[in-house]
N, C-alpha and C positions, 0 to 999 in steps of 0.2 A: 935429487932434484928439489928445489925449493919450494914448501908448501904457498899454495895461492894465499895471499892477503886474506884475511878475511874485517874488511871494515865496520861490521856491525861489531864482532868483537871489540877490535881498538877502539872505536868509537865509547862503547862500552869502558873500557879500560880507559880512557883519556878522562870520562865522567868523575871515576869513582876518585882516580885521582886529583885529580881538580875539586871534588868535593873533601876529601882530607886537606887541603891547601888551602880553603875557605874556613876549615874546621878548626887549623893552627889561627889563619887571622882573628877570627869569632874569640877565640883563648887571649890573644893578643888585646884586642877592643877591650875585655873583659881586662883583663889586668890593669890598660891604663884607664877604665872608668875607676875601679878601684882606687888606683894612687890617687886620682881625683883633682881635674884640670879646668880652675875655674871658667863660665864662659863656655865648657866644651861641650858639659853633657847632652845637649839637644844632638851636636853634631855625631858623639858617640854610640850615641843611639840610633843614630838611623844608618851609621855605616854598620852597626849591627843587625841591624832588621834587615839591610841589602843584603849580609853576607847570610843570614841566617835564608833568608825568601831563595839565592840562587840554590846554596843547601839542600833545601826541601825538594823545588825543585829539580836539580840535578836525581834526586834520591826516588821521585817519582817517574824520570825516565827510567834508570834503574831496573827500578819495579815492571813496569811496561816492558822495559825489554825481555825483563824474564816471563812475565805474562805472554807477551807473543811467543817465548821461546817452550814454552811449555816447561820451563825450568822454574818453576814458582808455586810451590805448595803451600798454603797457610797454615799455620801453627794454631789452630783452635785448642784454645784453653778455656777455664772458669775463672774469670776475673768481675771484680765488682765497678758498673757502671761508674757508682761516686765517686768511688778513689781514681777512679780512671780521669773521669772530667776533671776531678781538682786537681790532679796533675799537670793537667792540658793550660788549668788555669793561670797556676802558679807559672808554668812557663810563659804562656801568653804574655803574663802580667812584665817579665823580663824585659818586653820590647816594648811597651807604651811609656816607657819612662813616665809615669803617673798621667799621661795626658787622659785615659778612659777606665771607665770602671767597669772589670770584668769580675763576675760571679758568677755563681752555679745554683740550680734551684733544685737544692735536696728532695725534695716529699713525695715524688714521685717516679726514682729510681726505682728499680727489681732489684733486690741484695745480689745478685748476682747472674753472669751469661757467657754463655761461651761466645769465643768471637777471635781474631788476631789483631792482639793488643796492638802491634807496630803498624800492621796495616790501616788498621781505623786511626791510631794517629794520626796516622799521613795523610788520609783522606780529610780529615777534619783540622788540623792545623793548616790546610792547603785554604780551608774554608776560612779560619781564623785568621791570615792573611787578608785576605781578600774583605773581612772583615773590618781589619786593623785600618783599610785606607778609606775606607765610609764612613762608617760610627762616629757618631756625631760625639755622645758622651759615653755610650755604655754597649756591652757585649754579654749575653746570656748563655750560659752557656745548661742543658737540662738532659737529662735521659727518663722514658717512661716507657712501659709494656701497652703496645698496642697489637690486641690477638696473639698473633704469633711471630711477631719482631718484636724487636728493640730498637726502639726508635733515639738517637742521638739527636739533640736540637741543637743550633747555633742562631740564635738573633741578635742584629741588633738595629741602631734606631736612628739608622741611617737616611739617606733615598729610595733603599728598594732596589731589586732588581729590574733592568731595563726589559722590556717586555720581549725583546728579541730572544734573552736567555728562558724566561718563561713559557713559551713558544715551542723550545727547540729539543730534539732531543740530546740526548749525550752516546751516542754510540761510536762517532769519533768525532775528534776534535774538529772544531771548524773555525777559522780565525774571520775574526770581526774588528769592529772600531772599539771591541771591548776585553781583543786580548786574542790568543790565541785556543779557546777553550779546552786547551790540555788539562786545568786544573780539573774540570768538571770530567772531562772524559777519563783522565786518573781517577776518582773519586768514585763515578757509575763501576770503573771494572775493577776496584777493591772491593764493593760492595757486592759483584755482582761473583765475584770467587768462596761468598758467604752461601754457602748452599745447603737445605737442611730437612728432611722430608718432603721432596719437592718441590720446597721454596726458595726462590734465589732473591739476594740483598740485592738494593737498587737506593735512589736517591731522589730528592723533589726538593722543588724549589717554589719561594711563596713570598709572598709580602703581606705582611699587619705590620702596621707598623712601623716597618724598615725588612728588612732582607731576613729569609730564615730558610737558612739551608737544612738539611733532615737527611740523614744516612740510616736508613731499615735494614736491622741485619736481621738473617731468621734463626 
């Protein structure tokens, strides 16, 4: 007898595929900004930045899915905040095609934390999108010990988060006139799979200035 379908699977399976098939174009864009097609670059870049956003995306349901499925354990290692941000940076920097300027404010990193590297990526690259379409000129990117987290900062110097997101909380998505709030409610339950003498990671959101998302891992 034939096994039942099971669609959250395939669903699953349809993702990941479709995310190696944006990963080949992504290599593609890459090569012909390379050969270098006068007139093009703005255009290449942003069909980079689309294919890179569905990417992440995709890689955040992913995640989700194993989060619900109870198939998802993080990889806590000891890694250094700085090197970590200026990773994030230098990638970042990939897709603004010189239009903002993004850096990191050294002086106040902890030489080192545990934490899972790929998860906090993805949480905070989700952030540095969502960034990339506000900022006016520039993105910050900083990490510093508060108590007993590690606090990841992202600003920048934008409009600001609209108050509805500030409001609201993140324990599941809830779609608005500002998106579908899966990025935020991926982001809360990376943070929130950081768990560490009774303390569990979570995330805030704030305005000076422009937008500053914050990821607390403990």
């Amino acid at each position: 007898m034939a096994s039942t379908l099971d669609l959250n699977t395939l669903a699953a399976a349809s993702m990941h595929e479709v995310k190696n098939l944006l990963g080949q174009l992504t290599l593609s864009l890459d090569g012909i900004a390379e050969a270098g097609y006068p007139g093009a670059t703005e255009q290449i870049a942003g069909a980079r930045f689309a294919c890179r956003r569905i990417v992440d995306r995709l890689s955040e349901m992913l995640t989700l899915y194993k989060l619900e499925g109870g198939h998802l354990t993080p990889n806590i290692d000891a890694y250094s905040p700085l090197d970590f941000l200026e990773d994030l940076m230098h990638e970042a920097r990939t897709l603004t095609a010189g239009r903002l300027t993004i850096d990191v404010q050294p002086d106040s990193a902890p030489p080192f934390w545990f934490f899972d590297r790929e998860l906090a990526a993805s949480a905070l690259m989700n952030a540095l999108h969502n960034a990339l379409g506000f900022a006016r000129t520039r993105i910050t990117l900083s990490a510093a010990q508060d108590g007993e987290y590690l606090v990841f900062r992202l600003a920048d110097d934008g409009p600001g988060f609209p108050q509805v997101l500030l409001d609201g909380n993140f324990d599941a998505p809830r779609a608005s006139r500002q998106g579908t709030g899966l990025g935020l409610y991926f982001a809360s339950s990376v943070a929130k799979v950081h768990q560490n003498k009774g303390r569990t990671g979570k995330i805030a959101l704030a305005n000076n200035g422009g937008a500053v998302f914050s990821l607390y891992l403990p």
